[in-house]
Every structure is written in C-alpha cells, then in structure tokens.
N, C-alpha and C positions, 0 to 999 in steps of 0.2 A: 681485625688484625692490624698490625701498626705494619707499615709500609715503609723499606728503604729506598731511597731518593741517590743515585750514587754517579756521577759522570754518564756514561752512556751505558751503564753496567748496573745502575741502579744498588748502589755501596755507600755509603756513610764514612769519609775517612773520618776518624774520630780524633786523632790528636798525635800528634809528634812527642816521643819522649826527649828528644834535646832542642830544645828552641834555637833555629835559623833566623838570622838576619836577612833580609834583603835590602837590594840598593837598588836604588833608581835606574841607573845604567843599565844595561843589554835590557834592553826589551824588547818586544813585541806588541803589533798589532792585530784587534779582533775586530771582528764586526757582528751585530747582531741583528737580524729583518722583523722588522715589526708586518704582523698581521694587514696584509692592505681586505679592509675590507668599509662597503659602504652602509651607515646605518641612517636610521631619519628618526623622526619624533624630535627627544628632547637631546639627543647625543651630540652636540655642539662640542664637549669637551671628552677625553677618555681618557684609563692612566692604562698602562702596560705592564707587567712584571715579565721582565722576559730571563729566561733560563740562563746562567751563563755557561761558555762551551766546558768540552770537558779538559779537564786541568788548569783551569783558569778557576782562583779564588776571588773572594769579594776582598779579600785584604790586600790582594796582590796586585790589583786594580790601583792605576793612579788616576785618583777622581779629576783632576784639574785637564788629564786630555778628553775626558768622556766629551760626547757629540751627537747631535741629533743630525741626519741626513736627510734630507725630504723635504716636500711642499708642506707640510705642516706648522703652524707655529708652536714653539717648543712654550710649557708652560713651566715645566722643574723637571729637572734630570737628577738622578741620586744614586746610590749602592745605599739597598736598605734590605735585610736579611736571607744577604748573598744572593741577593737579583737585582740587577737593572731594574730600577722604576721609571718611567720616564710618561708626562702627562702632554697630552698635546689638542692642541685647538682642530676641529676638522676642518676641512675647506668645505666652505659652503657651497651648493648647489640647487638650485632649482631641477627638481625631478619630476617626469609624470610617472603613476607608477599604475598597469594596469592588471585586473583578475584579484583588487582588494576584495575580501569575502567578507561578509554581513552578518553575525550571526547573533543568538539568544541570548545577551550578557556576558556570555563565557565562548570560548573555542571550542568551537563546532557543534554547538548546541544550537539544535534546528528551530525556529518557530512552528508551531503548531494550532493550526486553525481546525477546528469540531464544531463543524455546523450542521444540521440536519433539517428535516420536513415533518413537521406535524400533519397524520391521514388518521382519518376517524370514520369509524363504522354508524352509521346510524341507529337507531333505534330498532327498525325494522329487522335488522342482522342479514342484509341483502348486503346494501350500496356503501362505500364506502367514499368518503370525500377525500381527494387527493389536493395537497396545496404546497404550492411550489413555486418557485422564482420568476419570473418571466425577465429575460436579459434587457428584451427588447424596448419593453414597457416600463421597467424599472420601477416594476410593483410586485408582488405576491398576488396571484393568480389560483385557481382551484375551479377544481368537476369533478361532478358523482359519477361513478361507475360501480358494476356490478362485481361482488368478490368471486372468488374464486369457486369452483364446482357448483353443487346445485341446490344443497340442503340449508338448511336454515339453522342456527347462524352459518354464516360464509366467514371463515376463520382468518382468511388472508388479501389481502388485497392484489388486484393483478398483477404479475408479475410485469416488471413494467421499469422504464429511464426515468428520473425525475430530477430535476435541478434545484439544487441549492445556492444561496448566496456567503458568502464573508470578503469582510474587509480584510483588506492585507494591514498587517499589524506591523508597526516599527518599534514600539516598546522595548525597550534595553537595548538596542539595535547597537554593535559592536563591530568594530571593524579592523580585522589585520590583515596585515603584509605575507600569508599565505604559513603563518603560525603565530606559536600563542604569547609570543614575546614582543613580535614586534605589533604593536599596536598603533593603528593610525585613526589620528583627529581627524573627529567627522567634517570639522569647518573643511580639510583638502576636500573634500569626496567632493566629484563634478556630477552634480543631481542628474543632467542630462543621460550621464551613461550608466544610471541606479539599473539596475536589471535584478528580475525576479528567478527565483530556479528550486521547481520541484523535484527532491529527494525520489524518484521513478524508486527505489529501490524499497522504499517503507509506502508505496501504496496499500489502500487495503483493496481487500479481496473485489469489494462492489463496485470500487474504482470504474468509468466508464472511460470518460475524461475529463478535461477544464479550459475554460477562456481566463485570461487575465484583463481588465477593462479598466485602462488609465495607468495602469501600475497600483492600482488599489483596490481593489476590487475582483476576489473569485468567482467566479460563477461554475460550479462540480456538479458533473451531469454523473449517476449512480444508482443501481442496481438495486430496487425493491423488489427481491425472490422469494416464495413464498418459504424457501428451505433459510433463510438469511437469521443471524440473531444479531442484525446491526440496528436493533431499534432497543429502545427502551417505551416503560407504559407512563401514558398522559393521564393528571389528572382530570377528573371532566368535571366541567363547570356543574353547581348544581341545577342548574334550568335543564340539563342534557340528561341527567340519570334516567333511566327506565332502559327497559326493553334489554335490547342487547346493543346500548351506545357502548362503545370504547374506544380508547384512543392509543394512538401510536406514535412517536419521535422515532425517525428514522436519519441515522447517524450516519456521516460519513468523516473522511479528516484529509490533510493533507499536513506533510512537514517540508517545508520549504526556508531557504538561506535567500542571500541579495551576493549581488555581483557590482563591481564598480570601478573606474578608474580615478587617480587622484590627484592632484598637484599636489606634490610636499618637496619639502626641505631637506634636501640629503647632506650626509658630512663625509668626507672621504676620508679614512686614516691608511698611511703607508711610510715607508721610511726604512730608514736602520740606524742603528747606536754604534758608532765606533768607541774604540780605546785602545791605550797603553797598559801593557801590565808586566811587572816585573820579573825576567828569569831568575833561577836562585845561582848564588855567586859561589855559595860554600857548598861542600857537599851535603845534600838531601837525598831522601828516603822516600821511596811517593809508592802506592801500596794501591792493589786492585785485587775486587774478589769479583768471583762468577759460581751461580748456584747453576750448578750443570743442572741436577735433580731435585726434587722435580718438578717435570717440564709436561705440563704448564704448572707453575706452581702458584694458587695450590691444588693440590691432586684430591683425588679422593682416596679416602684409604677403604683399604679390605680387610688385611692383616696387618702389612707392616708397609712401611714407602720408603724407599731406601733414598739417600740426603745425601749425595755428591758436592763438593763446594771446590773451586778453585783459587788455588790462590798465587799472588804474584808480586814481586818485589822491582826495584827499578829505581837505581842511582843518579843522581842529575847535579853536576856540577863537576865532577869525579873522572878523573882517567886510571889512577893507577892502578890497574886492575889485576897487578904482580902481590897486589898489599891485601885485596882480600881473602882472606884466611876463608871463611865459611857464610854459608846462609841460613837460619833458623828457622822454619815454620810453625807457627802453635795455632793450633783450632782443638775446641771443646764448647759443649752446652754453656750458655750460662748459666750462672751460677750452682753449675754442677763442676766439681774440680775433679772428680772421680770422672769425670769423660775425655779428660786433657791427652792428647795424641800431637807428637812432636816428627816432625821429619828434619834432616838435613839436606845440603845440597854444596858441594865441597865441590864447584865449579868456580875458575876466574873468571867469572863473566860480571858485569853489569848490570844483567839483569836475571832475576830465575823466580820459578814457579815451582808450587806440589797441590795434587790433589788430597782428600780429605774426604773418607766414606764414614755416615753416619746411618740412623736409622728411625723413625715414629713407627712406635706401632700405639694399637687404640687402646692398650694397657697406661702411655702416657698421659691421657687426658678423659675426661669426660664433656658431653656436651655433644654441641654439633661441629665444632670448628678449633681448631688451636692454631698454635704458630707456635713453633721451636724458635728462638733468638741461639745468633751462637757468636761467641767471643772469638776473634783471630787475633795474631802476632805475627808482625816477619822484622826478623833483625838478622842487619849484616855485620861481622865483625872483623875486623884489621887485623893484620899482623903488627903494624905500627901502630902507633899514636897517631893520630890527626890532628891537626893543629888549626883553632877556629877563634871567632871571636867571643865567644864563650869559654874557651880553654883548650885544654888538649879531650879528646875521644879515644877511645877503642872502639865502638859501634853505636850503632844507629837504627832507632827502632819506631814501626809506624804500628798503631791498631787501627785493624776494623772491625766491620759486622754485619753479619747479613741476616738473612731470617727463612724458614722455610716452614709452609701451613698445607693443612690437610683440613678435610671437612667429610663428614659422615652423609648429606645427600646435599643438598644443593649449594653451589661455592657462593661466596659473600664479594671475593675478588678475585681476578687475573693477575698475576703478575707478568712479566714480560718475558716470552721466552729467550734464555739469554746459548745457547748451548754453540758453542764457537761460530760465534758471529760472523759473518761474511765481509771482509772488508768493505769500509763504508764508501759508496757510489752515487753519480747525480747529485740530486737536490735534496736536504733535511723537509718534510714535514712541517706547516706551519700547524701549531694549535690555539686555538683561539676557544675562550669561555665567553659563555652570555650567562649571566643569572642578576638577582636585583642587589642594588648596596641593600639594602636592609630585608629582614624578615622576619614576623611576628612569632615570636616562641610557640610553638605546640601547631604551628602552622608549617604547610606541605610548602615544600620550595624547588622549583621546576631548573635543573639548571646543564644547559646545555653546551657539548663541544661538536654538533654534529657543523657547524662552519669552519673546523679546521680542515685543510687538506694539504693536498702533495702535491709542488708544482711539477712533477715528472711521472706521478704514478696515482696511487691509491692509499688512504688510511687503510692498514691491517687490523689495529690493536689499540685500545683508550685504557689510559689505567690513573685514576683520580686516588686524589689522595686530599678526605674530608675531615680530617682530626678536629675533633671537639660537635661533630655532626652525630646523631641520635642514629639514622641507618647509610649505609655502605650504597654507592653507586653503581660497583661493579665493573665490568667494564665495557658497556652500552655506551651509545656514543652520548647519550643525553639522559638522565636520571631525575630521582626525588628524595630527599632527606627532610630533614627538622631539626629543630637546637631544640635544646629544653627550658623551661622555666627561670633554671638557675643560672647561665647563662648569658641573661637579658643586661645590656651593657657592652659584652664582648663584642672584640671582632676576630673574626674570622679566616686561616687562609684556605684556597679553595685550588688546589695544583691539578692540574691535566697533564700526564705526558701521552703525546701520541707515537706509533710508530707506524713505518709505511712498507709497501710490499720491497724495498731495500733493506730492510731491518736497520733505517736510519731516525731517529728520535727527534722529536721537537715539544719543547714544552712551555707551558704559561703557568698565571696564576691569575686568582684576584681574591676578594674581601670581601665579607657580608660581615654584615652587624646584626645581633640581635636584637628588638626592643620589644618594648613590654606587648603582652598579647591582648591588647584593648579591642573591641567588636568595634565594627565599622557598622554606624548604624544609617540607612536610604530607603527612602521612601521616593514613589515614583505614580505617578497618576496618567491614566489611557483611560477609553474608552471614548464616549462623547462627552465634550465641558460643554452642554447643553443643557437647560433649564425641562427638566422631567424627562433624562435620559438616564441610559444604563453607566455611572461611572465608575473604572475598576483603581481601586487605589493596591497597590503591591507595597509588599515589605519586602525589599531583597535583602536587610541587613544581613551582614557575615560576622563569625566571628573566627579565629582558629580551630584548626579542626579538630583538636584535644581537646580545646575547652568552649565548645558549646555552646550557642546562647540558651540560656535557662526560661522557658516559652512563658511560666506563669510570671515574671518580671517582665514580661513587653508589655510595653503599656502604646496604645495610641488614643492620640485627644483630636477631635475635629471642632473646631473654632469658627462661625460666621463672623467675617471681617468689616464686611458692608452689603448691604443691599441687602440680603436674607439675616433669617436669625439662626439659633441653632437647633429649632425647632422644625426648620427648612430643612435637615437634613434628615437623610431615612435609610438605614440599613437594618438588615436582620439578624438576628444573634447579639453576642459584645464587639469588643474593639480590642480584645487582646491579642489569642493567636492566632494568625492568619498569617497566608501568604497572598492571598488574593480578598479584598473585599468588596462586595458590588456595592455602590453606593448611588441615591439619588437626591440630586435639589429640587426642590419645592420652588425655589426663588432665584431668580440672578442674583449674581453677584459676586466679591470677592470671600475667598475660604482657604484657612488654612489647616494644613494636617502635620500632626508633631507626633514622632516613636519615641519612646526610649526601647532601650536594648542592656542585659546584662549578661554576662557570661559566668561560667563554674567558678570559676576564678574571684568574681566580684566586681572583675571592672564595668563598666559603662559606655554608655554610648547616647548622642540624642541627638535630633535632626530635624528639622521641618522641611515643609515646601509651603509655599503660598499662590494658589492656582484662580482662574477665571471661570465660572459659569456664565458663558453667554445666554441671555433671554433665546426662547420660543418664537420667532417673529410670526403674524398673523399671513397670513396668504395674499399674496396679490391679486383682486377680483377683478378682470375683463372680460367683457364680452362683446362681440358685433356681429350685425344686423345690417337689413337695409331700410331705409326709412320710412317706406311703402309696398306693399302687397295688394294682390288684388285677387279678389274671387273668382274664384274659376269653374262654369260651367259641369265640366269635367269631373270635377272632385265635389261634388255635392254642391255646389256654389260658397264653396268655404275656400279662402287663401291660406296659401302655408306659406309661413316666414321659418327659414333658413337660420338657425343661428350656432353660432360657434364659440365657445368658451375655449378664451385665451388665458388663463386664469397659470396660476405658477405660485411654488412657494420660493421664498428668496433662499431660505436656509436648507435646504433641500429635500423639506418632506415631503409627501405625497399624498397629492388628494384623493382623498379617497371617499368623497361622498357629494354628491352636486344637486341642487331641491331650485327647480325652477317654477316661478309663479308669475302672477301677469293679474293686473285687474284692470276695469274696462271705464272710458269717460262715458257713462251713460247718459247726462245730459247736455254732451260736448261742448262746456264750457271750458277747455283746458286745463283743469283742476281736477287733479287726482285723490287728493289729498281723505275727500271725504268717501272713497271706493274702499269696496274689500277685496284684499288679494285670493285669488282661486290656485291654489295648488296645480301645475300640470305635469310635473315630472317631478318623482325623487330617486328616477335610476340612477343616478353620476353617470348620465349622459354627456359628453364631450360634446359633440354636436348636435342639435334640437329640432327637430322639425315639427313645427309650433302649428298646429291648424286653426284657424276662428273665424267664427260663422257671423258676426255682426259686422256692416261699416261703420267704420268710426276711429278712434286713436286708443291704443292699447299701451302700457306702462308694462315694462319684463322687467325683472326682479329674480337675479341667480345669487343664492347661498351655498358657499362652499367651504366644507369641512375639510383639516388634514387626517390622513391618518400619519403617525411617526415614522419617518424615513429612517430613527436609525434605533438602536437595542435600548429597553427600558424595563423596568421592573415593575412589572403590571398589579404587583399588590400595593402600590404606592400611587398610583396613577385613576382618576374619573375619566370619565367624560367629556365633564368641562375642563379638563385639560389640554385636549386637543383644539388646537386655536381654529377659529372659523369668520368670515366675514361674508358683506354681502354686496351688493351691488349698487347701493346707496349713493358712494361715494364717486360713481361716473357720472360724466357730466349727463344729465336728464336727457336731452334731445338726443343720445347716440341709444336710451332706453327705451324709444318710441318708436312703436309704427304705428302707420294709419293702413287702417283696407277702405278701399276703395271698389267700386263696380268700373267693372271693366269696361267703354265707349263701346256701344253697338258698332261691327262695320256698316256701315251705306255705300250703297251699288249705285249711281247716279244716270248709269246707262237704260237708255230704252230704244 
C-alpha cells in the first residue's frame, strides 16, 4: 500500500494553485533534536535525516541560518528532499562494555558439542566393556561388566553414569553488543573474562551433568538406561566378529554460547539543528486532511468499511475576514469523477472544516489488500479582488490526499490512528533507524527502530515507509524486506515515524543501496593442525537468499605448500559439496585450501586460507632410580629397585603404552653393550617395582608409546604413526643399578 507522510496528520499537501511569494523578513525559529545515542565498532561518523516540524517546508527554510548545536563536529548540514541532513563526527570514547555474547557465526546460534562413548559386548554375550573419560587422569579408561538380566545374549549394558569428553570449540566464534547489529571485534574481547554458558534449556533427556576444565575442555557425565535410544551401532573391527560381539556409541550433546566483557571504542551522537524560516507575507491557503475512518486504518473488511475523511482550510497572512464570500470542499475517489461530493461553508472565518463519508466494500477490489487513494479541494473565495504580486485573485485554492486500505486476513500496515487527536503535550518521541548502507539484491535485510524512544513516556506505534522495498515492515518495531534484482545500483529511502502514549510524533530516515547479489565465498579450518589428526575444514560461504549457491559449481582444491605433498593429504568422498570436511595430514607442513562458489544468478566468488600443520613431537623419555639395591633376606634374597617413570609428551598426547627391559653385566666388566635385553614389564606401568636375584650392575631400558591425545581419522592412520621413544638417550649412569649383599650385623659383645 503507498503510504502518506503528511505534517503530524500524516497528509501530502500537494500544490498551491496560485504561486506565493515569500520574503525573508518575519520569521521564525525551529529547532530539531537529533537522536543522542551511543554506538561502537566502526561508527565514527553518522548522517541524520530528521523530519522537519509540521508547517515548516524545505523551501521555506533559509539555508544560510541552519546550525548544528552540540559536542559533535559538524561534517555537512543541508535541506535535501524536505529533510534536514546533517553528518557528524562522534565523540570518541573509550568504553568497557560487559554481558558481550559469543555465539555460532550468526546471532544466537549456539555451538553444539556431540560426543559420546563407545561400550561393546563381547563375544560371550555376557560382559560388556564400558569406556569412558577419566577427568582425573586425562586418558580414556574402561571395565568389563556384566549386562543386564540373566539370559544369554544380555541385550543391554548396566544401567549406569558414564563420562564423556569434548573440547570447547571457538570456530566462527561471533561476538555482539547483546543483538545482531551491533557486532563487536573480537581484538576488544578481554580473554580474562571469556566465560562458558550451557543452554540448561536444550539439555537432553540423559543429561546428568558437566565440568568445564581450563575453559576448554567438557567433561558430561550421562545416563546409559537400558530403555535410552541415545546410542547409535559400532562397526566392529574384523578380528571382533563372532559370537554375540557388538558395539555401541553412546551419544550425548550439549549447546552452549561464551559470555565476555570488552574494551571498545564508543561515539556518542546528540545535538539539535536550529533555523530560520520564512512566514508568508501575502495571503496563503495551507490545507489539512484527517482520515477519521478507518481506525486503525487499514481495517479489515467484512462487507463494506465505511471511509470518514476530514478536512480543513486555514488562511495565513489575511485579516479581512468581512471579504470572504465562501468556503469550498471537494473530495471524491481518484480517478473516479462519478464520486465527487461538494460541500460549502458560507462562515467569516479564517478558518473552516467538513467532513466527507465514503465507503470499500469487497466488491471494489480483488486480492488480499487494497488502498482507496482519494483526491481533495478547499478553496476560499473573496468578495473582492485581492491584490498580490502575481496579480489581482478572487480565491485561493490548496489540494490534498489521503488514502484509506482494507485487507481480507492479515494487515501488511498500520497507519496512525489519527481520530481528533488530543492536543499535543510533553516531549515528541525520538525515532532513530539502524539498518546497513548497502544490501545485496535477493538478500533478507534486518532493519531496526526498536532504539527510538520517548523522553516522558513510552513508543505506542512504528509505521515505516519502505517504497521500492520487495515486502512491507508493518508496524513492528524492527522488521525484514529485500530489493530485487532490478534495482541493483539504486538507493533507497528508508522513513520511520514513531508515536508515543501522547499521540506526539517523531520521525527519521536513512538510505540503503542496493548492489549486485555476488556469494561471499569463506572457508575456515578447526580441529587439530596437528600431523595425523582429525582436521575439520568448513565452507560457510553465503550467498543471497533468492539466489542460492548452486552446490554442483563448488569447487574446493587443497594444495601442499611445503613440507608435505598433496599426496599427504587424506579425506573421504570428493571435495565438492560439503559444509564440513574431516581432513588428515600425513606430513607437516604448510597447506593451503581454495573454494569457488557460484550462485543461480551466475556470479562468483573464491577464496583461500593458508594454514600450518605442526609435526607429532616424539615423547619425552625419563625415568629414576637409585643407584644401588640390595638383597633382602626377606624377599627371597632378591632386591627390588623402585622406579618411576617421568616420561611426558610435549604436544599433549598421552602415553599410552610403557615396555620396560633391563639386561644384566654378566661378566662385570662394565660393558653392556655385548648383553641381551630381557623384557620385564609391558603393562604401561608408571611406577616399576623391578626385582633381581643376581649381584652385580643391571642396565633399565623404558619404551614408551603415545597414544593420540586429540580426534583423528583412524582409516588413515598405523601404528607407526604413533610416535615412541626409548631411554637410550639418558645419561647411562642414572640407568644403572648395582645389587649388592647386604653387610652381615656383628654383635662384638661377650
């Protein structure tokens, strides 16, 4: 529906049929309040379109007194299509800002961790093996237990808490000012105050509960019930098949956001615009409609809606009020002359008014929605001549227009209820817009007035006016439209009026452009950049949300830059459509990964990243001992040396396997070299209690394997993959002990 914009009546004066001069002389002063509000990011500068009051024109403005008022610095002040423009620098600030919220690329989009426990039944169809996290230990841990009832197979495993692990994920990690416009750089975010916060509301059902460890790290303790269907079925390796092996992933999730406070950079805008503007000298004709009905207009119709309009006439410049003869009113449809209704009004007054009843019913239109336009007139005429710079008159004639809409089920817009207004009181209403300069054709555009308010009261009522925009905002205080295709190059105005519980008005404006709807194509890499780990390369590219990117035109290429080749690299499937691809290196080294992207449309997009795989580092191997033992009586006459593996990985996997051996100087020449080692332990014992029945000097020798401390894609991955070392490389003498016999006591007493 087309929307009139009219003084505080919401009316269109449309034109004067005798052209007035004005003069500089008798004027008046206005003033106008610009929006104090504080914004951060890149808002250093803003422009204004502020409303001018009502009965004040843009032509009647004299530009050379306009003025900006305020701590601002003024960048251009203008009168540009009968509004105040006026552009100004913010005052800068330094601001902490706290309760910034974290979320998944986009506003309010939770991350989402799904990690589970792999429990397997044996063969037997008895026991089943549970394995699960250990926090303590910061390994993966498991025991056999018995399933559930008493028959063979045992279908379910104990009902039973078991612990999972996941890392906290920061992948697209997004951060705003507590909505989705204001967006804050992550360089403010103060790391110290990063805080974690699970979504309590989207737990699932197994839920028990969770630690958080470091700020990285989950540990979700969770309910395997035998009635549960939170698992999915494990493949089993082929060495497992027979009997009644199977296996089970037991799944749990959690959706969780980040919390933060910031240092940024605020701008503050405030102020006012004063001016001069000229009264008229001759006599003038100045004209006001009011749509009594209907209210709210538009209504819904049933039958028919009956269309009240008022209207009103009002001399300015003019006394003789012995000389006017009569008043005119004409209202009728447009372009219907067959509806033209005339009244008179044959009072000496000034000023005068008549109302004007029409009617829609649903016989005039089809669809869901119309809008009646209707043409007015008011002329006054003399009994004399008047005498002007233009010539002599007999009368003096102003047109308007108003418009009145109906809708069959849900309204598209509000207009303002206008039904004799209450004299205006207090304070105007400030309305302020946020939406972006630019937005990509066929693309969803979020644009908001819920930061205007009323400094004495409350917003009532939002009624936007989006002309050349694809859908209607309504009158919500914050909406969504789109431009189209054809479009692309234009700009745009974008008008809010508000009103407040005074039924006092305040209005703005601003501009958007349209430009071509080209895909924004990104690519993004998480997981571990570790040499035989699990790495997740994302497509987030976008394009407009009418035109689609077209999935068989994505192309992505992975390139070995250095260090590995491209034969290092190992995923499953291709490289086209995906939004997530697990990816693994063979090799350190530098790699880079390139999308293209094309949309319905045809346009394009393309992008790389170029990322690090750091190497596998080998384990740190230590161990101590004491240098000497001695046989004891007690224990068979065998000595036990004590030992303790201090052993560690740097990059933070975890050992998982420890093989300790020892050979012996048989014919204690202190030369080991020609000995063979004897295996004594390959439990991944951490601490060793070594026993040995011979004196003499023994040589220990620990081997220790990692297993991988973080996620990897085990169809890509040996054995020899997992880095191991041994104890070679300590200095020799802290590898040695001697046993010894213990000195008999002697009693010298007799």
């Amino acid at each position: 529906m087309n929307k009139i914009y009219i003084s505080l009546l919401a009316v269109i004066l449309l034109f004067l049929s005798i052209p007035i001069s004005m003069k500089a002389a008798n004027s008046q002063n206005k003033t106008i309040s610009i929006p104090t509000e504080i914004l951060t990011g890149t808002k250093s500068k803003q422009t204004y379109y502020l409303a001018l009051p009502s009965g004040v024109s843009g032509s009647s403005i004299n530009t050379s007194s306009l003025k900006y008022n305020g701590t601002n610095e003024k960048v251009a002040l203008s009168i540009e299509n009968g509004k105040v423009k006026v552009t100004l620098k913010g005052v800068e600030a330094k601001q902490r800002i706290d309760n910034i919220l974290g979320y998944n690329a986009s506003w309010q989009a939770p991350f989402v961790t799904t990690p589970g426990n792999s429990i397997w039944r044996y063969s037997d169809g008895i026991r089943w093996q549970i394995n699960q996290w250990d926090q303590y230990s910061n390994t993966q841990k498991h025991n056999d237990v018995n399933g559930l009832g008493s028959g063979v197979p045992r279908d379910d495993p104990p009902d039973m808490t078991i612990a999972t692990k996941s890392d906290v994920s920061r992948d697209g990690l997004k951060w705003y000012n507590k909505s989705v416009d204001q967006v804050i750089d992550p360089v403010s975010i103060i790391e110290s105050s990063v805080q974690i916060t699970v979504l309590k509301e989207s737990l699932p059902p197994q839920y028990v509960s969770h630690n958080i460890v470091n700020g990285s790290q989950f540990i979700i303790y969770y309910k395997t019930d035998a009635a549960a269907t939170n698992y999915d079925a494990e493949n089993l390796p082929d060495s497992w098949k027979g009997g009644w092996a199977t296996g089970r992933r037991y799944r749990t999730w959690l959706n969780y956001y980040f919390t933060a406070s910031a240092n940024v950079t605020s701008y503050k805008y405030s102020g006012n615009v004063s001016f001069d503007y000229n009264l008229p000298t001759e006599p003038t004709l100045t004209g006001d409609v009011t749509l009594i009905k209907p209210n709210p207009n538009p209504a819904k119709i049933t039958d028919k809606v009956p269309v009240r309009i008022s209207v009103k006439g009002e001399l300015q410049a003019y006394s003789d009020v012995a000389n006017i003869k009569e008043w005119v009113f004409y209202a009728k449809k447009k372009d219907q002359n067959g509806t033209l209704q005339t009244k008179k009004e044959n009072a000496k007054s000034l000023t005068a008014s008549k109302e004007f009843d029409f009617e829609i019913a649903t016989a005039d239109f089809s669809g869901e929605e119309f809008t009646q336009n209707y043409d007015l007139s008011v002329i006054v005429r003399f009994n004399k001549k008047v005498y002007t710079k233009a010539g002599e008159i007999d009368s003096l004639e102003v047109k308007l227009r108003t418009s009145a809409g109906v809708y069959k089920n849900t309204p598209t817009v509000t207009f303002p209820p206008v039904v004799n207004p209450p004299a205006p009181k207090g304070k105007p209403p400030i309305a302020s817009i946020r939406a972006p300069s630019e937005v990509k054709a066929g693309d969803d555009v979020l644009i908001f007035g819920n930061g205007s308010y009323d400094p004495d009261g409350y917003i009532k009522d939002y009624w936007w006016d989006t002309s050349g925009a694809q859908e209607k905002i309504g009158n919500a205080p914050n909406g969504t439209t789109w431009y189209s295709q054809s479009d692309v190059g234009k700009t745009f105005n974008i008008l809010l009026t508000v009103v407040d519980n005074d039924s006092m008005f305040g209005s703005t404006s601003t501009e958007i452009t349209v430009i071509k709807p080209e895909p924004y194509a990104r690519l993004s890499v998480g997981g571990t950049l570790k040499q035989n780990r699990k790495v997740i390369l994302t497509n987030s590219s976008t394009s407009p949300t009418r035109f689609p990117l077209v999935p068989e035109k994505t192309y992505v290429v992975l390139t070995a830059l250095t260090g590995g080749s491209n034969a290092d690299i190992k995923y499953s499937g291709t490289l086209g459509q995906f939004e997530t691809k697990e990816l693994l290196f063979k090799q350190p080294g530098t790699y880079k990964a390139a999308v293209y992207v094309e949309n319905t449309l045809g346009y394009s997009s393309s992008t790389s990243i170029t990322f690090t795989i750091v190497p596998d580092e080998v384990p740190v191997n230590y161990f101590s001992m004491a240098g000497v033992a001695y046989r004891s009586p007690e224990n068979a006459n065998k000595a036990l040396v004590s030992i303790d593996d201090m052993s560690y990985s740097p990059d933070k996997d975890v050992i998982g396997r420890r093989v300790w051996e020892y050979r012996y100087d048989s014919n204690n020449d202190g030369n080991f070299n020609n000995e063979t080692w004897v295996m004594y332990s390959d439990a991944n014992q951490e601490r060793l209690n070594m026993e040995l029945s011979q004196v003499g000097k023994y040589e220990v020798r620990l081997t220790v394997f990692e297993e991988f401390g973080q996620p990897t894609i085990d169809e890509f991955v040996t054995a020899g993959d997992r880095k191991s070392t041994n104890s070679d490389g300590q200095v020799q003498s802290e590898r040695i002990v001697e046993v010894k016999n213990r000195a008999p006591e002697v009693d010298w007493s007799w």
